[in-house]
C-alpha positions as CSV (number, residue, x, y, z in Angstrom):
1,X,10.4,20.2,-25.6
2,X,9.0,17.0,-25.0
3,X,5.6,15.0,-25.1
4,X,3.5,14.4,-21.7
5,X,2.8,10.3,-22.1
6,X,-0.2,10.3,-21.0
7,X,-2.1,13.7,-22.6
8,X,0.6,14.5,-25.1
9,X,1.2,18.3,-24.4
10,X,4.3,19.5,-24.5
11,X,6.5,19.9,-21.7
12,X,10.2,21.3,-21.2
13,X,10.7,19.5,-18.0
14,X,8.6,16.3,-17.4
15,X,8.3,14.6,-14.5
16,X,8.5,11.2,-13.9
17,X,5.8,9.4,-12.3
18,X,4.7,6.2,-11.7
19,X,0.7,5.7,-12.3
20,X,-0.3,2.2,-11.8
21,X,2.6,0.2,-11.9
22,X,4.3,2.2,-15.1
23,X,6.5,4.7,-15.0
24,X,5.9,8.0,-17.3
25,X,7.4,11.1,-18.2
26,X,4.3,13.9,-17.5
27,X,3.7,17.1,-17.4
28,X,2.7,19.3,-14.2
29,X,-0.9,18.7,-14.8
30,X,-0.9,15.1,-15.1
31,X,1.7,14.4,-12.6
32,X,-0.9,14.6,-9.9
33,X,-2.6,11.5,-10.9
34,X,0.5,9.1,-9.5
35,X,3.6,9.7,-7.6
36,X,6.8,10.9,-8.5
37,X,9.5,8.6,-9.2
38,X,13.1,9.6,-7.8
39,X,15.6,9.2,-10.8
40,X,19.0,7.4,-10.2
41,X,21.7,8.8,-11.7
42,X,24.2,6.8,-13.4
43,X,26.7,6.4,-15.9
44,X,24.7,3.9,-18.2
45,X,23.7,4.4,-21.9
46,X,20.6,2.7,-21.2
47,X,17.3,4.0,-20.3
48,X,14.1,2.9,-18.5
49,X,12.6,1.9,-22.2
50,X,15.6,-0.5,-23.2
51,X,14.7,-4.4,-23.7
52,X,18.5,-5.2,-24.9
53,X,19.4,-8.1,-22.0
54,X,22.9,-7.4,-22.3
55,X,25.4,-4.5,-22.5
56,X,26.3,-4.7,-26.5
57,X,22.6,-5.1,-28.3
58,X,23.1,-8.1,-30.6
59,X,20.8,-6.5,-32.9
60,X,21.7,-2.7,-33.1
61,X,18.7,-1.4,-33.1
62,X,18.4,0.0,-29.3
63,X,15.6,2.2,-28.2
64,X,16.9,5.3,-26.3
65,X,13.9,7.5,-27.9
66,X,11.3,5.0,-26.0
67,X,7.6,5.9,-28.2
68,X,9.2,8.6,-30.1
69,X,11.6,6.6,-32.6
70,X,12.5,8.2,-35.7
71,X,11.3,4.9,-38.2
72,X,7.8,4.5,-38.9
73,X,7.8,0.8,-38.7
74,X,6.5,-1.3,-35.8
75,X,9.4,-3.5,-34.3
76,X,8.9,-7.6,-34.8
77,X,7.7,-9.0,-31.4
78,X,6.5,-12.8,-30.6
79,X,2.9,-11.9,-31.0
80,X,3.8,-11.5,-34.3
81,X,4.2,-15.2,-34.8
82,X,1.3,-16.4,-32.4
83,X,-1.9,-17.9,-34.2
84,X,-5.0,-16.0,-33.2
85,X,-8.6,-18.2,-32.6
86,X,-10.9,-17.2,-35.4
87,X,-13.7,-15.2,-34.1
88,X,-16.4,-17.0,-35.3
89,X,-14.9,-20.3,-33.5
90,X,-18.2,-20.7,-31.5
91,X,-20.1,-21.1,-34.4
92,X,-17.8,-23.6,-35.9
93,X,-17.3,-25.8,-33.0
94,X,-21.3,-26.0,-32.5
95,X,-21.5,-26.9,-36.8
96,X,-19.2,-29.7,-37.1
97,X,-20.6,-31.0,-33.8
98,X,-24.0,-31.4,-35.4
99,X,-22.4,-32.4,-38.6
100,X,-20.6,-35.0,-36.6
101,X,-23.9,-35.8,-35.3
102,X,-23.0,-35.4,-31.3
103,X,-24.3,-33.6,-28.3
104,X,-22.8,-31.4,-26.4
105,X,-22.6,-34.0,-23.7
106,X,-21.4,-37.1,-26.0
107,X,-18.7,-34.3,-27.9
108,X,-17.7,-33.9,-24.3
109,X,-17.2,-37.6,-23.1
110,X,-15.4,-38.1,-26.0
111,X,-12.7,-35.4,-25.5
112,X,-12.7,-35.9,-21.7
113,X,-14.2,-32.4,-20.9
114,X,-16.9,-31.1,-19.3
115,X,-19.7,-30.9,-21.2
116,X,-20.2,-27.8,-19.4
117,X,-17.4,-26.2,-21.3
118,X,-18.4,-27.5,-24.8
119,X,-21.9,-24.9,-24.1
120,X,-19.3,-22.0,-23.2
121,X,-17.3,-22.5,-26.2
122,X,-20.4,-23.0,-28.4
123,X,-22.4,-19.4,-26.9
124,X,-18.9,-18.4,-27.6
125,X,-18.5,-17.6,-23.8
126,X,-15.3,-19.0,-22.9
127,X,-12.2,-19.2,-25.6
128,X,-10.6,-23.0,-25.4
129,X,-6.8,-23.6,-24.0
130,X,-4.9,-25.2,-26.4
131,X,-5.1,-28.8,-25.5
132,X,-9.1,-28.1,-25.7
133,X,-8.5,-26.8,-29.1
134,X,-6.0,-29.3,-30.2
135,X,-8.8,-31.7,-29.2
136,X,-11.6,-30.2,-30.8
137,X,-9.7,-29.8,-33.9
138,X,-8.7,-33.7,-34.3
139,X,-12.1,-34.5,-33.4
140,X,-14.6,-32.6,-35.3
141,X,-11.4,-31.8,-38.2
142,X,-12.0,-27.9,-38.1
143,X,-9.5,-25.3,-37.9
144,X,-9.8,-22.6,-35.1
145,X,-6.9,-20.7,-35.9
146,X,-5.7,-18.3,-38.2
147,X,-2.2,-16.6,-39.1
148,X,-1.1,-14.0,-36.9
149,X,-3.1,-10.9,-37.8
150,X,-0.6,-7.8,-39.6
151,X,-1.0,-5.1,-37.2
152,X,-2.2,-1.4,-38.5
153,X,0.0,1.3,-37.5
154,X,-2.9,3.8,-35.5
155,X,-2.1,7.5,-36.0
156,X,-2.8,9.4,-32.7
157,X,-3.5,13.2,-32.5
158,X,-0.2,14.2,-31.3
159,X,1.6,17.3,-33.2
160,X,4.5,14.4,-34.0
161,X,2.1,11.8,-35.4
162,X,2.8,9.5,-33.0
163,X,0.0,8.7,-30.1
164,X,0.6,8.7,-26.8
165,X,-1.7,6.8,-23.6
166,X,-3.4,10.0,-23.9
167,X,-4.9,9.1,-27.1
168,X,-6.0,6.4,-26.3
169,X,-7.0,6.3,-22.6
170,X,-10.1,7.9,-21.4
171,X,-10.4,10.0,-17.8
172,X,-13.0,9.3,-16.1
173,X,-13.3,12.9,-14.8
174,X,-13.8,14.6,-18.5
């Protein structure tokens, strides 16, 4: 038996489908809400879920089960890595500009911006692209980053423990 990916009931023949630009494994029910996807047939190991660029998997760890792997822990990406802006950046921004003693408009000329876009940033509006950022940061010397945030593995409601988009997505017709 396998899991429908969108509702998560089981299913001993799904049906592929392609719903908005992804391609899922359904059941009956749910395969009404895209359009089926004809399967090609061929003598490759790899499925539609594999992210190995080449033939041989430099790093062993391929992905033939898709969403139902048998480890429990979440696969290293490049988000990983990525600083996030702090969430209360606006409020920053708008104290070390009146620490600094500047308007809007004179924090503006001085970093070449729009002054327009220093009152986004400060009603926290707008989020600032990273020159703006790397800007405000030399200028005012605040930080708007932090460390990349650890993930929390989310337990969905299906029978395996694992969640599926039916978990999380809501229908608009229930």
């Amino acid at each position: 038996m396998v899991q429908c990916e969108m509702c998560g009931a089981e299913t001993s023949s799904p049906t592929t489908v392609e719903i908005e630009g992804a391609e899922l494994d359904v059941c009956d029910d749910c395969a009404d809400f895209g359009t089926e996807v004809e399967q090609q047939s061929t003598g490759s190991a790899s499925t539609k879920y594999s992210t190995d660029s080449s033939s041989g998997g430099s790093d062993g760890s391929s992905s033939a089960g898709g969403a139902s792997g048998s480890s429990n822990t979440r696969r290293h990406d490049m988000f990983d890595d990525m600083e996030e802006v702090v969430q209360d950046y606006d409020e920053r921004i708008r104290n070390a500009r009146e620490s600094a003693g500047l308007s809007q408009d004179e924090l503006a000329k001085e970093l070449n911006e729009k002054a327009s876009l220093i009152r986004k940033l400060e009603r926290g509006a707008s989020l600032p692209s990273d020159s703006v950022q790397g800007k405000l940061e030399r200028k005012l010397d605040i930080t708007l980053t932090e460390g990349g945030v650890e993930d929390t593995e989310w337990e969905g409601g299906a029978s395996t423990g694992e969640y599926t988009l039916g978990d999380v997505v809501q229908r608009k017709d229930s």
